[in-house]
C-alpha positions as CSV (number, residue, x, y, z in Angstrom):
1,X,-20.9,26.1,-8.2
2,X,-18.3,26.3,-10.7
3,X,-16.6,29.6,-11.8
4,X,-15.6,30.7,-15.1
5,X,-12.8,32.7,-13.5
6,X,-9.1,33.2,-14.8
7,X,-6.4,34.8,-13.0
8,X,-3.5,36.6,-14.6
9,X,-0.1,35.9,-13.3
10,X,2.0,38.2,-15.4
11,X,4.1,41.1,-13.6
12,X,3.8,39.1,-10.6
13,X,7.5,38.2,-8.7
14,X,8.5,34.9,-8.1
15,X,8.4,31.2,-9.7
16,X,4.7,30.7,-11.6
17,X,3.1,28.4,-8.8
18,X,3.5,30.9,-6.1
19,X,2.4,33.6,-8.6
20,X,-0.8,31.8,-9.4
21,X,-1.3,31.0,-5.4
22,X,-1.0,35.1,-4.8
23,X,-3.7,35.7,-7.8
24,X,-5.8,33.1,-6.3
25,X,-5.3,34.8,-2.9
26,X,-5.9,38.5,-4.2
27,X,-9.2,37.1,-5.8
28,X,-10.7,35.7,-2.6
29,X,-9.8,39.2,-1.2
30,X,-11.5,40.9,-3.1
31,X,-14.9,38.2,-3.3
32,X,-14.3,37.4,-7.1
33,X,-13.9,34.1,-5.6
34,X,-16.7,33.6,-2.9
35,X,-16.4,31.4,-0.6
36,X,-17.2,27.8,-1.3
37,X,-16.8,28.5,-4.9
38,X,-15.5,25.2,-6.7
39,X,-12.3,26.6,-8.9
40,X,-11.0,25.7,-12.6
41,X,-10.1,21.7,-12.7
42,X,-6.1,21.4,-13.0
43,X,-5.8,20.9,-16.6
44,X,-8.2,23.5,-17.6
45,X,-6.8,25.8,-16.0
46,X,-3.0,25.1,-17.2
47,X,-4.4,25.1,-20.1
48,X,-6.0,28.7,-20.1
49,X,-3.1,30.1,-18.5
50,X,-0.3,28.2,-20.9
51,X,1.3,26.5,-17.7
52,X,2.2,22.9,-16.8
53,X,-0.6,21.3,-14.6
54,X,2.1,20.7,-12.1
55,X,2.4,24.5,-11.7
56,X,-1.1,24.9,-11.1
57,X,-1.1,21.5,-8.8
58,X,1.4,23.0,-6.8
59,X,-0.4,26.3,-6.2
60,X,-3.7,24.2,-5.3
61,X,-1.2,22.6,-3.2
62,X,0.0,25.3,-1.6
63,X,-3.1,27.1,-0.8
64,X,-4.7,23.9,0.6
65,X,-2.1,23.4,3.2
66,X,-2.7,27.2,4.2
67,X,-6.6,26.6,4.7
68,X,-7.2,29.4,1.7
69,X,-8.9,26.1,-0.3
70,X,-9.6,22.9,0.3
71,X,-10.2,19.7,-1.5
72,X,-12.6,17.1,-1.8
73,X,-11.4,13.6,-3.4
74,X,-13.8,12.7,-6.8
75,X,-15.3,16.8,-6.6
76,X,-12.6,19.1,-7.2
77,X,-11.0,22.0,-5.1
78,X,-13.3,24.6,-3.3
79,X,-12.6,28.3,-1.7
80,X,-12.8,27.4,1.9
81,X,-14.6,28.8,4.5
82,X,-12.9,31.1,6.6
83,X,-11.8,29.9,10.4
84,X,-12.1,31.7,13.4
85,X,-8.9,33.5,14.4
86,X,-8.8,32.1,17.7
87,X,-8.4,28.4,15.4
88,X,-6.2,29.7,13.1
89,X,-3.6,30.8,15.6
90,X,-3.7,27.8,17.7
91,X,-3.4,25.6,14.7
92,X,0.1,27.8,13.7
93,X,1.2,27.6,17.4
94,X,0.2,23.4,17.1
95,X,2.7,23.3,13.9
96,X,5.1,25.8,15.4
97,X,5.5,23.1,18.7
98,X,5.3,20.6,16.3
99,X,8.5,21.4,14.0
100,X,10.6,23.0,17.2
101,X,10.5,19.1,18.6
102,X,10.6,17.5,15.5
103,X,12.5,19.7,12.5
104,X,13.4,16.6,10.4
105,X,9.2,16.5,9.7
106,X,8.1,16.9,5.9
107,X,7.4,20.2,4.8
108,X,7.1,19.6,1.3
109,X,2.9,18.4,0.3
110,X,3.7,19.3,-3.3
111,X,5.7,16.4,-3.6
112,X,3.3,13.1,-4.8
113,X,5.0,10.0,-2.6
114,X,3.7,7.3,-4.7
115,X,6.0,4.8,-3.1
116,X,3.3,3.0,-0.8
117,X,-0.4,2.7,-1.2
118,X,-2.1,5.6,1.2
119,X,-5.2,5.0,1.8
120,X,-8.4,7.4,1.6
121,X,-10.8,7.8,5.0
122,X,-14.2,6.6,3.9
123,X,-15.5,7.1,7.2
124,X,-13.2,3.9,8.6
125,X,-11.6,6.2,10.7
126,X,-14.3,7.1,12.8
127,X,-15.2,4.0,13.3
128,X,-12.2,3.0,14.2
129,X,-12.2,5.8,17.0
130,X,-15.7,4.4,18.0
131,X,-14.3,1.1,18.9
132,X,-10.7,2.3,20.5
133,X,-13.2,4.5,23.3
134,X,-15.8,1.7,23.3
135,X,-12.7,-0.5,24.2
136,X,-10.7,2.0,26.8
137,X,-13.9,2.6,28.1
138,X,-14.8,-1.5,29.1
139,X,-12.3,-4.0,27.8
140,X,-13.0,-7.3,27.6
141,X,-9.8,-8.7,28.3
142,X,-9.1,-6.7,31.2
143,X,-6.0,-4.4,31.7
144,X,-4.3,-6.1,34.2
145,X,-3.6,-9.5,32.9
146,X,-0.9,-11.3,30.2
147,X,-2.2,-12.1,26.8
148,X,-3.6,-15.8,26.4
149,X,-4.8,-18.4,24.2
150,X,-8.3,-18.3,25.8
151,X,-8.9,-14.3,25.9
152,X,-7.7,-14.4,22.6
153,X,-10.7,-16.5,21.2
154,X,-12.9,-14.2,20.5
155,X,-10.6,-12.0,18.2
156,X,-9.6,-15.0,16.3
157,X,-12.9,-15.7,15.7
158,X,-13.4,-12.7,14.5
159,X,-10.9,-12.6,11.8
160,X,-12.1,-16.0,10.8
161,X,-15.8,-14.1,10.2
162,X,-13.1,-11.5,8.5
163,X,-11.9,-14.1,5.8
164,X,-15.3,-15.9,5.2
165,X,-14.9,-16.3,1.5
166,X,-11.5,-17.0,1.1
167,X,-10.8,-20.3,-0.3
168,X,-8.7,-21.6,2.8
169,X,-10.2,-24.6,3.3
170,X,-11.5,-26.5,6.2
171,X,-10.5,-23.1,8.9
172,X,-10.9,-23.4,13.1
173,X,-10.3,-20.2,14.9
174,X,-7.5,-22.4,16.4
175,X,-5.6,-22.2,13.4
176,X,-5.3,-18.4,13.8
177,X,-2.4,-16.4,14.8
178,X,-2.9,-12.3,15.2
179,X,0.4,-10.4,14.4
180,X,1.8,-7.0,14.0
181,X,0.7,-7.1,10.7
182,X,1.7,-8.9,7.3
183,X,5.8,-8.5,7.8
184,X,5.3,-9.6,10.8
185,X,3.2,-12.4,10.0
186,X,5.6,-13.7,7.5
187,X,8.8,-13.3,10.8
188,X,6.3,-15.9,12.4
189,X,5.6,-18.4,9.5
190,X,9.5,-18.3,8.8
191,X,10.3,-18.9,12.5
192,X,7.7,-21.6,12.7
193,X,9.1,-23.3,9.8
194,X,13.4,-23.0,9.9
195,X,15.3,-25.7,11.0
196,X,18.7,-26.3,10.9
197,X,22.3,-24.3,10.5
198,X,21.7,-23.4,6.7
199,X,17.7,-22.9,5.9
200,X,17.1,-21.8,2.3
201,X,14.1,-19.6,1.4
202,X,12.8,-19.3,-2.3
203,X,11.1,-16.3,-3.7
204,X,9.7,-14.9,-6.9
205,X,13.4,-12.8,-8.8
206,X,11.1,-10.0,-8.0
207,X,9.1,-9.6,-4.8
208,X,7.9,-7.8,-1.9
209,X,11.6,-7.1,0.3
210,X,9.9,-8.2,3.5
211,X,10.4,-11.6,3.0
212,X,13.9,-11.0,2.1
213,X,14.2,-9.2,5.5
214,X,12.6,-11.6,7.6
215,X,14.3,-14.8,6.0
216,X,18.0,-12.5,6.6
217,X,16.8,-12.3,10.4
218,X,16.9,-16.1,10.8
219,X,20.0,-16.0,8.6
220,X,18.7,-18.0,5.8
221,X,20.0,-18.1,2.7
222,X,17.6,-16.7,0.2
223,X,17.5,-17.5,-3.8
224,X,15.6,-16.2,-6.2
225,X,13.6,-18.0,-8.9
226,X,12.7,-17.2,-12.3
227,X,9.2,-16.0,-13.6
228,X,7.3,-16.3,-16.6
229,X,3.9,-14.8,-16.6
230,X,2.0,-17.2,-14.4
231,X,4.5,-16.7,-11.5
232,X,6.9,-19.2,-10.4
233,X,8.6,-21.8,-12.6
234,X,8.0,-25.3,-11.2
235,X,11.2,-26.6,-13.1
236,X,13.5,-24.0,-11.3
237,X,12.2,-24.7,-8.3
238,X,12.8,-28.5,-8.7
239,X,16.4,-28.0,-9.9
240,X,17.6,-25.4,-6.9
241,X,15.8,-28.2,-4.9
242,X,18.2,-31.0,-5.9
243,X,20.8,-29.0,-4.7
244,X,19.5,-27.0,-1.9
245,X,18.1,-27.5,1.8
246,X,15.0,-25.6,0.5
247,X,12.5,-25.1,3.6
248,X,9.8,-22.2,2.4
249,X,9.0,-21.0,-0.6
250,X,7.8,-17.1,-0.1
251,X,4.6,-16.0,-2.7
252,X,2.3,-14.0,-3.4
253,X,-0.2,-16.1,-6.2
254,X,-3.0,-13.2,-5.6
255,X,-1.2,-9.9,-6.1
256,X,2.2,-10.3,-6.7
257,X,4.2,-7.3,-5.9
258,X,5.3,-5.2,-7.3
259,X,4.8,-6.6,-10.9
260,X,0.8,-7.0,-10.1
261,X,0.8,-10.7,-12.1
262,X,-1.2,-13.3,-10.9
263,X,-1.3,-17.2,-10.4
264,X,-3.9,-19.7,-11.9
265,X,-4.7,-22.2,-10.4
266,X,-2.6,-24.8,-13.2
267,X,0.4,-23.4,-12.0
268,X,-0.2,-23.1,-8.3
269,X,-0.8,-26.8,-8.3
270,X,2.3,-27.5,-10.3
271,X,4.3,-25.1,-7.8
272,X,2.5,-28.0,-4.7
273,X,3.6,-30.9,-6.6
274,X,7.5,-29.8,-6.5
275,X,6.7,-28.4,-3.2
276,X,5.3,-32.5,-2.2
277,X,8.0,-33.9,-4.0
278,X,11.0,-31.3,-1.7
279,X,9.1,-31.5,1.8
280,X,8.8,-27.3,1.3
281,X,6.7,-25.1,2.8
282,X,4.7,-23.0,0.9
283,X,3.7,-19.0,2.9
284,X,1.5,-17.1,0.5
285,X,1.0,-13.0,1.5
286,X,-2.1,-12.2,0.5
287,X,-2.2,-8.6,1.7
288,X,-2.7,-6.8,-1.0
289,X,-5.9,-8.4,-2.4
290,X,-8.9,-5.8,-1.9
291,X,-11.2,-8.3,-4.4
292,X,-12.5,-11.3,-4.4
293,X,-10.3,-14.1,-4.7
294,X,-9.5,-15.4,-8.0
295,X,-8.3,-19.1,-7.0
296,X,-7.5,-21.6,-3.9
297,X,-4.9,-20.5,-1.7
298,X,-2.0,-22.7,-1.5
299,X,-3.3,-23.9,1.6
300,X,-6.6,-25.3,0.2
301,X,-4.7,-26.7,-2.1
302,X,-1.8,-28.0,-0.1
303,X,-3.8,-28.7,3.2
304,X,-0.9,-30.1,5.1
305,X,2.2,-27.1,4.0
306,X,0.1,-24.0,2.7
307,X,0.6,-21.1,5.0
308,X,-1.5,-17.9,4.6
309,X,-0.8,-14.4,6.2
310,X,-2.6,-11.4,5.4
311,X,-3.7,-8.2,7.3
312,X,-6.0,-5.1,6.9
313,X,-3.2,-3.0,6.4
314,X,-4.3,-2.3,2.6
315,X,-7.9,-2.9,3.2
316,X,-8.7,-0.5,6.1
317,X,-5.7,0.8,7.7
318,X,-1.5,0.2,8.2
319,X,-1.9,2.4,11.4
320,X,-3.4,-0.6,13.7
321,X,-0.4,-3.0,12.7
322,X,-3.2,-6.2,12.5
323,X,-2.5,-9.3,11.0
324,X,-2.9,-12.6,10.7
325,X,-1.3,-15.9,10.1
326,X,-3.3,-19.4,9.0
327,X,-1.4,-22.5,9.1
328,X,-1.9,-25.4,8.1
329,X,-3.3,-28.2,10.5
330,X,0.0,-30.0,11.5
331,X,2.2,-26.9,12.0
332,X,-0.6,-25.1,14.5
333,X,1.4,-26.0,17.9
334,X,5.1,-24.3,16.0
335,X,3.0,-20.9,14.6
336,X,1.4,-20.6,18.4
337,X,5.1,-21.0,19.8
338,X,7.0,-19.3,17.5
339,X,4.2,-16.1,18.6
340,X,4.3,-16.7,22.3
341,X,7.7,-17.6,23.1
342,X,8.5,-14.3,20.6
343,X,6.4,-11.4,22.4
344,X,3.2,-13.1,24.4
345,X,0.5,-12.0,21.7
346,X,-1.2,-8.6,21.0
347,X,-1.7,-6.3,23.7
348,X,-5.1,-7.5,25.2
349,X,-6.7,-3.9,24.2
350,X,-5.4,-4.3,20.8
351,X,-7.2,-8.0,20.5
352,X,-10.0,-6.7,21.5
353,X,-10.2,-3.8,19.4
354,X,-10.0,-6.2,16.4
355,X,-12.8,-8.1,17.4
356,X,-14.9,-5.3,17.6
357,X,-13.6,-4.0,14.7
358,X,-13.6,-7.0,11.9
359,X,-17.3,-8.3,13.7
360,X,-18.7,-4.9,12.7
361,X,-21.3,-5.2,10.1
362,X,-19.7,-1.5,8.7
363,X,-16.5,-2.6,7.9
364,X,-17.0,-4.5,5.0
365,X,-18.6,-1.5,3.5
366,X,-15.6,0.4,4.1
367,X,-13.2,-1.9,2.3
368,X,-15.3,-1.8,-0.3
369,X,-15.4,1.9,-0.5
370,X,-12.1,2.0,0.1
371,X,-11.3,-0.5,-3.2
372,X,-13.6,1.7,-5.3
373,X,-11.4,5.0,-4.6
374,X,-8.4,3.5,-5.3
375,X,-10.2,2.0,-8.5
376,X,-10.9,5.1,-9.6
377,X,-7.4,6.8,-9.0
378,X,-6.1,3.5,-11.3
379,X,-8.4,3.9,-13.8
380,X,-6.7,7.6,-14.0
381,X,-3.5,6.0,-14.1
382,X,-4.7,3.8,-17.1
383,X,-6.3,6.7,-19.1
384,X,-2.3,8.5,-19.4
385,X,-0.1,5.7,-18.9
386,X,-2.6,3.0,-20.9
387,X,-0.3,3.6,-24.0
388,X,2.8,2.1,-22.7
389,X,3.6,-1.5,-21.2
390,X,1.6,-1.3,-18.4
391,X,0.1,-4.2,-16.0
392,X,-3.1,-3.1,-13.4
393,X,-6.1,-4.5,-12.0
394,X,-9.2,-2.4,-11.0
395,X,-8.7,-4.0,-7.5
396,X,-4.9,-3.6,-7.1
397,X,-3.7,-0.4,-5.4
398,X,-0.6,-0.5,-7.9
399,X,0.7,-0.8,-11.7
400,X,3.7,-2.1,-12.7
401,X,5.0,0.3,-15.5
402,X,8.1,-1.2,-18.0
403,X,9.9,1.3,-19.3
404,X,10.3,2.4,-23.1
405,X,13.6,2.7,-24.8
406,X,15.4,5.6,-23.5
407,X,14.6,5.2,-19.8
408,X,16.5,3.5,-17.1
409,X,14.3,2.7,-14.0
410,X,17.1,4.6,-11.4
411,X,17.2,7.4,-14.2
412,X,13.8,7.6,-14.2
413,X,13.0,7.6,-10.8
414,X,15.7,10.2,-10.8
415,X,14.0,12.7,-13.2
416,X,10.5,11.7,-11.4
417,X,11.8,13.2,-8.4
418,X,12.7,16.5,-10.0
419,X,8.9,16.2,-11.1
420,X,8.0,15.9,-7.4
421,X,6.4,12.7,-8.2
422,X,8.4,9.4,-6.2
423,X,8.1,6.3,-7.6
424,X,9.7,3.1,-6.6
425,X,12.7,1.6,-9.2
426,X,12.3,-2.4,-9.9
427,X,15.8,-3.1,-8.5
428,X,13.8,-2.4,-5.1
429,X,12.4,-5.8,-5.6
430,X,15.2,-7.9,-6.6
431,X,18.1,-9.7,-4.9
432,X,21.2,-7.7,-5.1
433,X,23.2,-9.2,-7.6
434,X,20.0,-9.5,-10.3
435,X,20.1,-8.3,-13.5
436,X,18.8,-4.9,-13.5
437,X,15.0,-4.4,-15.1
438,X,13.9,-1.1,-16.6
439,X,10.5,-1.1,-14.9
440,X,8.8,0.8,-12.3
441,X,6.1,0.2,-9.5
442,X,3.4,3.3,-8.9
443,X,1.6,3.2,-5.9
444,X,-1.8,4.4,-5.6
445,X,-2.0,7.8,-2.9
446,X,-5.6,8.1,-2.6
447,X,-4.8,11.0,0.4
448,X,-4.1,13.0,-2.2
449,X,-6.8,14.7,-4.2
450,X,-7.7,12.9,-7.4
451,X,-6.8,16.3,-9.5
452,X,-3.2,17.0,-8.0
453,X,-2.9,12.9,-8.3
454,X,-3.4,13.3,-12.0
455,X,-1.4,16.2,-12.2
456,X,1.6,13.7,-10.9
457,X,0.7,11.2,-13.0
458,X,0.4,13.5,-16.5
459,X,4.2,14.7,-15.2
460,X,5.1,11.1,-15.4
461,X,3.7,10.9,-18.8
462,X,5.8,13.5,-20.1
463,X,8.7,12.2,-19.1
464,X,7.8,8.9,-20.7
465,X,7.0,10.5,-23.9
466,X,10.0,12.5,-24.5
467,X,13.1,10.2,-22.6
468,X,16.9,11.8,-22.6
469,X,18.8,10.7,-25.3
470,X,21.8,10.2,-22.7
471,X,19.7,8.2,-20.5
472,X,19.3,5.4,-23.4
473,X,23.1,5.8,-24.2
C-alpha cells in the first residue's frame, strides 16, 4: 500500500534529516502511518518537501537502522512491524557489548561505501548455512587429518563442474589449485612462475593493486604498459621485452578493472604471440566476470603459458575466501608446490564445503540472481550518469566514470565524501609515478537499498554537473 502522506518539517529543531526522521516518527505514533505502509519514494518526496534526496535518504537511513522502517531492495521502504520489547532490548544490549569491545566499528550507514562491490543475499546465504551444518555435522574429509591431494579431489572436481563453460580448454581436475581466493590465487601463479634475483612482472598502466602487491612480495620489479582500447599494446610489450627479464604478464582480458574495457580475441592473440616470442607467462584474473564469457581465455589460447585464477568472491560471496587457480599443463607440478610447500591446502572443512557448495544445483541460480540485482542498480547508475564519459556493462558490478573539465579525480573523491558517497580515485590503480588520470571507479553496493543507492548516485550527479571553478584551476 502506498500512502499519499507528507510530513511537515518546519519549526522542528535540528539539521532537516533528523527533522524529517522525528515527523516520520510522530506519524507512526499517532497511526497516520500504519504499520507496513510503503512510504513516498526518495525523490518524490524531496521533491514535495523542497529538500535534497540525500536529506530524505539519510532520514530513511536513520530510521531503518532504528527498526522504525525497513527496506526491501527493487520495492521501496515500508513502516515496520513493531518488535517485542524483550527483542528490542537485547538487540541494544548486543550493540552496546558490541561497541564497548570494539569502539573503532562504523557508526555512520548514511554514508554510501561504493569502493568495493557488496553483494545482495538472494537467498545464497542460507544456503551457504545449509552446507557449513551439513558439513560440521559429517565431514568428508574428516577433522583430524592434514589436507591432501587425494581428499581434495572431490572439491576440485567440483569447481571444474563450476567453470563448465568457460573456454579453458582441454581442463582435468588435476590442473586445479583451491586458494584463499583471487589475490591469493594470483600469490600462487606468481610464486609458481619467478625465477631468478630480478623477476619483472607486466601489467595493464591501470589495474587491479593486487597484482602489484603480490609481485612486490616476491620482490619483483613491476612495469606498467600502455593501453589503448582493446587492452594491452603488443608493441610495448615487445620493446620492455628486449630489455627486460620479463617473466608474467598480469591481465584481466574479461573485465578489466577498474576501467571495465575488454579484450577481443585479435588482440589477445597478438598479446600470445609476443608472449611466444619472450618465453612470458601469461595469469589472467577473471574474477569479476558474472556473464558469459565473451572470448578464449589466454589459456585456451596459449595452452602451454595461460594461467587462469578466478573465485566466487563476486559471484556469490568474498566471506568464504574461495578460489581457484588453472594452470596450464606443464607448470601443474610448480602451482601444486608453490600451494603445498606455502600453507598445506584449504582447511579440509573448508574443501568440503566448496564441494557441496559449487555441486549444488541452486547455486547457479543465485549467481544469476545475484548478476540481475547488480544489473539493475547499473542500469540506475546509467540513467544519471549516462550523460557523461562513462564505460559499464550490464554484467559488470562497476563503471568507470572520466571526469568533465573542472574535476580532478582526488578533488572529487574529496567533495564525494562530503556527499557521503566514497568512491575510489584512478590513481588507486596506477603505479606510483604514473601520470595522474581524472577518472573514477564506482562500485556497485547492492546491500544498500536501491532508493538510498540512487539517492548517492543523483548526489554524484550534482557534483558532476556544477564542478568548482578552483578545482579546474
Amino acid at each position: 500500500m502506498h500512502t499519499i502522506w507528507l510530513p511537515s518539517i518546519e519549526g522542528r529543531d535540528g539539521p532537516k534529516y533528523k527533522a524529517l526522521a522525528e515527523a516520520i516518527r510522530d506519524a507512526i505514533g499517532d497511526e497516520t502511518l500504519e504499520v507496513q505502509q510503503k512510504l513516498p519514494p526518495v525523490r518524490d518526496l524531496a521533491w514535495d518537501l523542497k529538500i535534497t534526496p540525500g536529506t530524505v535518504a539519510r532520514a530513511y537511513t536513520l530510521l531503518t537502522d532504528e527498526g522504525v522502517l525497513e527496506a526491501a531492495v527493487g520495492r521501496g521502504t515500508f513502516v515496520a512491524l513493531p518488535k517485542p520489547k524483550a527483542e528490542s532490548e537485547s538487540k541494544a544490549d548486543y550493540l552496546s557489548d558490541v561497541l564497548t569491545v570494539a569502539p573503532s566499528i562504523e557508526r555512520r550507514p548514511d554514508v554510501a561505501r561504493l569502493t568495493s562491490p557488496q553483494l545482495p543475499d538472494v537467498g545464497q546465504a542460507k544456503l551457504i548455512q545449509q552446507h557449513m551444518g551439513q558439513v560440521a555435522a559429517n565431514p568428508r574429509s574428516g577433522v583430524m587429518h592434514y589436507p591432501n591431494r587425494k581428499t581434495f579431489k572431490p572439491a576440485r572436481e567440483a569447481v571444474q563442474h563450476w567453470l563448465r563453460g568457460t573456454p579453458l580448454g582441454a581442463l582435468d581436475e588435476e590442473d586445479i589449485v583451491l586458494s584463499h581466493g583471487g589475490q591469493n590465487g594470483v600469490s600462487l601463479a606468481l610464486q609458481s612462475i619467478l625465477t631468478g634475483p630480478s623477476p619483472v612482472v607486466l601489467v595493464e598502466e591501470l589495474s587491479y593493486p593486487g597484482f602489484r602487491r603480490a609481485a612486490a612480495l616476491l620482490r619483483a620489479e613491476v612495469i606498467a604498459i600502455p593501453m589503448d582500447s582493446d587492452g594491452m599494446i603488443p608493441e610495448a610489450i615487445a620493446a620492455v621485452a628486449k630489455s627486460h627479464t620479463v617473466q608474467a604478464i598480469c591481465t584481466s582480458p574479461e573485465v578489466h578493472n577498474p576501467t571495465g574495457l575488454f579484450t577481443p580475441v585479435s588482440r589477445r592473440e597478438e598479446i600470445v604471440e609476443v608472449a611466444r616470442a619472450h618465453d612470458i607467462q601469461i595469469i589472467e584474473d577473471d574474477c569479476y566476470r558474472m556473464g558469459a564469457s565473451r572470448a578464449p581465455s589466454y589459456r585456451m589460447l596459449a595452452p602451454e603459458r595461460g594461467w587462469y585464477v578466478s573465485s566466487i568472491s563476486k559471484t556469490l560471496t568474498p566471506a568464504l575466501r574461495i578460489g581457484f587457480v588453472v594452470a596450464p599443463k606443464p607448470s601443474v607440478p610448480a602451482l601444486r608446490r608453490s600451494a603445498e610447500h606455502g600453507f598445506f591446502g584449504l582447511a579440509t572443512p573448508l574443501a568440503d564445503l566448496a564441494e557441496r557448495l559449487l555441486n549444488d544445483p541452486n547455486v547457479a541460480e543465485c549467481a544469476a540472481k545475484v548478476n540481475a540485482v547488480f544489473s539493475q542498480y547499473v542500469q540506475t547508475c546509467v540513467n544519471h550518469l549516462g550523460a557523461y564519459d562513462v564505460t559499464w556493462h550490464k554484467d559488470v558490478p562497476f563503471l568507470w566514470l572520466r571526469l568533465p573539465e573542472g574535476w580532478r579525480a582526488s578533488a572529487f573523491c574529496q567533495a564525494a565524501e562530503v556527499e557521503r558517497v566514497q568512491i575510489r580515485p584512478a590513481e588507486e590503480f596506477a603505479g606510483r609515478d604514473a601520470r595522474a588520470l581524472h577518472a573514477v571507479r564506482i562500485a556497485i553496493n547492492a546491500q544498500i537499498d536501491l532508493e538510498h543507492f540512487e539517492a548517492a548516485i543523483m548526489r554524484l550527479r550534482e557534483l558532476l554537473d556544477n564542478p568548482s571553478e578552483r578545482i579546474g584551476v
